[in-house]
C-alpha positions in Angstrom: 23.9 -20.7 0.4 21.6 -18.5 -0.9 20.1 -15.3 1.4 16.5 -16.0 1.6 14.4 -13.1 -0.1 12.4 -12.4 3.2 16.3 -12.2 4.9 17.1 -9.8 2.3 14.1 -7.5 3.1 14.6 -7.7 6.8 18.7 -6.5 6.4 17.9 -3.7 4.1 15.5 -2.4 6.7 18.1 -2.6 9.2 20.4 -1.2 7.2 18.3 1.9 5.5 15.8 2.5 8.1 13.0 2.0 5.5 13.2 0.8 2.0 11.3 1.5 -1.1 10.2 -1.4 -4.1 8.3 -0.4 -7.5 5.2 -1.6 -7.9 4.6 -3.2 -11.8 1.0 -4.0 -13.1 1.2 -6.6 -15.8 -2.0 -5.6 -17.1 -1.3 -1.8 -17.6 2.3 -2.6 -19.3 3.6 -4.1 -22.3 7.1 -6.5 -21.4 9.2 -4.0 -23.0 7.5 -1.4 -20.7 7.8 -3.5 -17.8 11.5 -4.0 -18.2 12.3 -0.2 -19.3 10.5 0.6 -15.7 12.0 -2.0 -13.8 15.9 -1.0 -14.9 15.0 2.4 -14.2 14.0 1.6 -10.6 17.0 -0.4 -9.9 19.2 2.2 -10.9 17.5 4.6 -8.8 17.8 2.5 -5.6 14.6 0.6 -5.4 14.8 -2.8 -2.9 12.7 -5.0 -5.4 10.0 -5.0 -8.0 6.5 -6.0 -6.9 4.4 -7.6 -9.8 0.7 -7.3 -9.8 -2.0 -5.7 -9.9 -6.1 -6.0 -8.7 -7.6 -7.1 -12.0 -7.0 -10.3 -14.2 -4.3 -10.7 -16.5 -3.2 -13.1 -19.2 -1.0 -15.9 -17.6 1.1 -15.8 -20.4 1.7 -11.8 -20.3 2.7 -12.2 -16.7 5.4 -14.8 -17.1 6.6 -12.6 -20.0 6.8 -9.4 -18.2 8.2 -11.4 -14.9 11.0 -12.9 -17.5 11.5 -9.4 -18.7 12.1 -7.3 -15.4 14.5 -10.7 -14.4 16.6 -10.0 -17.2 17.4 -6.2 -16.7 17.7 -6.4 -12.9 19.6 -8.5 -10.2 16.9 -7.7 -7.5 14.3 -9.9 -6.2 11.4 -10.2 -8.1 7.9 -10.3 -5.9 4.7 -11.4 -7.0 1.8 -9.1 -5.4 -1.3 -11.6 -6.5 -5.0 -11.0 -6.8 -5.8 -14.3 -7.4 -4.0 -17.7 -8.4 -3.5 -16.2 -11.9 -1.0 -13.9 -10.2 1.1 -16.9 -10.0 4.5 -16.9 -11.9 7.0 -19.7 -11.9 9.1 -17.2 -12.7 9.0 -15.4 -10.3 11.9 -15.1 -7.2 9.1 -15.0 -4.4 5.5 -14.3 -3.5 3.7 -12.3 -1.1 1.3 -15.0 0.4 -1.3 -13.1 1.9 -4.8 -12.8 3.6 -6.9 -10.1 3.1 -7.7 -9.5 6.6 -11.0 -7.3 6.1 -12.5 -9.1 3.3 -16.1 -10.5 4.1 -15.4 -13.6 1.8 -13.6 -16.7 3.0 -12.1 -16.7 -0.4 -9.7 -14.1 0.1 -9.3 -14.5 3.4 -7.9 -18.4 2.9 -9.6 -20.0 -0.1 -7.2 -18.7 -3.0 -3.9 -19.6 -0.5 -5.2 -22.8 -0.7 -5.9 -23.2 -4.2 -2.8 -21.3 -4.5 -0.2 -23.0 -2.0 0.7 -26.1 -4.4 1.8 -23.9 -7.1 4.2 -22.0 -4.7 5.5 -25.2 -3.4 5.5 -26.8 -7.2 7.2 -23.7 -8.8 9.5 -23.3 -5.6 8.8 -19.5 -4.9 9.3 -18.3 -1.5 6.7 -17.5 0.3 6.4 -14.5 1.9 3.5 -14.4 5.0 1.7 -11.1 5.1 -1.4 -9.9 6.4 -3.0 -7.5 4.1 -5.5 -4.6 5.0 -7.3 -2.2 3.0 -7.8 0.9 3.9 -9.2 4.5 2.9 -10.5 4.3 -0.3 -9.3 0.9 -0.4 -9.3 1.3 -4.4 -10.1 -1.5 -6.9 -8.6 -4.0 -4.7 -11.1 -3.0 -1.7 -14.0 -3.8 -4.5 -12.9 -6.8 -5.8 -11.2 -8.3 -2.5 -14.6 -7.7 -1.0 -12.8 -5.8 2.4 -15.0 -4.0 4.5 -12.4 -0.7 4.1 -11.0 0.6 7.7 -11.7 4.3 7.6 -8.8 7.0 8.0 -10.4 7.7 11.0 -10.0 4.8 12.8 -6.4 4.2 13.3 -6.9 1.8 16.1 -9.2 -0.2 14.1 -6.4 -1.1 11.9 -4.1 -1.9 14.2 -6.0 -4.4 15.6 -6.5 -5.9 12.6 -2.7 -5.6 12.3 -1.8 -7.3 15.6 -4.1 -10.3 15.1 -2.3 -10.8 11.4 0.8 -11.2 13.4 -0.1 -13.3 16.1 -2.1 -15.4 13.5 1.9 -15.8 12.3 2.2 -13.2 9.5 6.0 -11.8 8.8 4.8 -8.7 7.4 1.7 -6.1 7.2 0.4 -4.1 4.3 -1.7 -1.1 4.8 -3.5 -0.7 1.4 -4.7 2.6 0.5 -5.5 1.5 -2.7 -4.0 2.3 -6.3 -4.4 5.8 -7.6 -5.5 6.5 -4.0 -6.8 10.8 -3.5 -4.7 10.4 -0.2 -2.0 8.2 1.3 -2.5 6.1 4.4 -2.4 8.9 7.3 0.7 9.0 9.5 -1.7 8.6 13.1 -2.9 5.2 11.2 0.7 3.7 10.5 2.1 5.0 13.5 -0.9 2.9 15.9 -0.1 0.2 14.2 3.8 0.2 14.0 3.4 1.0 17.7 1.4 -2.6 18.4 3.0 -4.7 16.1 6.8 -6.2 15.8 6.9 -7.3 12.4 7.8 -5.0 9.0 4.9 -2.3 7.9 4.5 -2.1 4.5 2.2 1.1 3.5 1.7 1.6 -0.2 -1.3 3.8 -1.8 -1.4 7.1 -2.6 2.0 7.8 -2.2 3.3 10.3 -5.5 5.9 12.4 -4.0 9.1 12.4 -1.5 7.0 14.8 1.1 4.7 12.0 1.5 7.3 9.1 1.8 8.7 10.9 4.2 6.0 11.5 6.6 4.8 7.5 6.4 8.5 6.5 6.8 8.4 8.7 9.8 5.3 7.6 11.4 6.6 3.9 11.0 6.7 2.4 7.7 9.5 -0.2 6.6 8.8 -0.4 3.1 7.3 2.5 0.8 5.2 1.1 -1.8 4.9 3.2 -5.0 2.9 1.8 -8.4 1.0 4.6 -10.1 4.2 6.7 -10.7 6.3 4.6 -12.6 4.0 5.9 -15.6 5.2 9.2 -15.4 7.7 10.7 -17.1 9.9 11.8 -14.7 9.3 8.5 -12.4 13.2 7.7 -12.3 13.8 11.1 -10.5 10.8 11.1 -8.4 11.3 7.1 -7.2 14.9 8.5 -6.4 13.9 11.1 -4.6 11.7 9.4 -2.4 14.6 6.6 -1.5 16.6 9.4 -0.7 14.0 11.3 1.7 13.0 7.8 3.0 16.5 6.6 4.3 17.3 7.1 7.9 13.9 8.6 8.8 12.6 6.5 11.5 11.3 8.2 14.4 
């Protein structure tokens, strides 16, 4: 029988101490793109390949690119929705999340249910996670409609991460936001790592091993990097990061 993805996840974490996955928006890559970036990941060591992004993006060009990264690489493949057009049959499995600080109901539980038939239709697994945007928050904190938890309110956010998990979540996403000026401080992932039992995910504003390291330290499972896979050197820099990442728990 088949390991489930969210299985996967949780015996790499064991196993590395914290794991890394590339981060692919449809909308700023052609397939060909997607697939060159997504090969180059693997072979660098990344866990899986998250596909999304905040803005809309043609149905069509996101089962392409989903197709794509599937034929190059043997790990799972995650959608990262904004909406139910983030939806791939394609697709391995889905992050099924609630925007935890968004002011509309919509994001908080309107799209999952709009959304939920397809995953059970297209039979993606679902992955639970509560999602919270932070900092800058980014385009996703704009259209999401999240009332942004400052940096400097660490305790703030891990409420709102302890109440994901105890509404059931399996995982938590600190969102600094895409193209972020600064990465989610250490003093924020570390109160909520330290109230929570599930997986931390932080991505946003994460460009270089230094700053991996310190989130991996402070608490994070699994190092989310997007922004720069469109660099030239991305294959070294995603490596080095895995490598500074590995075995860094505190």
């Amino acid at each position: 029988m088949r390991v489930s993805i969210e299985q996967y996840l949780l015996d790499k974490i064991k196993a590395d101490g914290s794991i890394h996955m590339t981060l692919i928006d449809p909308e700023k890559v052609t397939v060909e793109g997607a697939r060159n970036i997504a090969e180059s990941s693997k072979k660098s060591g990344t866990a899986a390949i998250m596909i999304g992004g905040s803005t809309f993006i043609s149905q069509n060009h996101l089962d392409e690119v989903v197709k794509s990264i599937k034929s190059v690489v043997n790990i799972p493949t995650i959608l990262f929705p904004n909406n139910v057009t983030g939806i791939s049959s394609h697709a391995d499995a889905i992050w099924f999340m609630s925007l935890l600080n968004s002011v509309d109901p919509y994001f908080l539980i309107g799209a999952q249910i709009l959304g939920a038939p397809l995953v059970k239709k297209y039979k993606i697994e679902p992955l639970s996670m509560g999602y919270i945007i932070v900092g800058e928050g980014g385009t996703a904190g704009v259209v999401g409609k999240a009332l942004s938890v400052p940096y400097n309110k660490p305790e703030l956010a891990a409420a709102h991460a302890l109440a994901g998990q105890y509404l059931g979540m399996h995982f938590i996403y600190l969102e600094g936001g895409s193209g972020a000026t600064n990465p989610v401080p250490p003093d924020m992932i570390r109160a909520v790592k330290t109230l929570i039992d599930v997986p931390l995910i932080v991505g946003g504003g994460i460009r270089n091993q230094e700053q991996a390291k310190i989130a991996s330290a402070a608490g994070a499972d699994i190092i989310v990097t997007g922004n720069l896979t469109e660099s030239s050197d991305a294959s070294e820099r995603i490596s080095q990061i895995i490598t500074s990442i590995k075995d860094n728990k505190v």
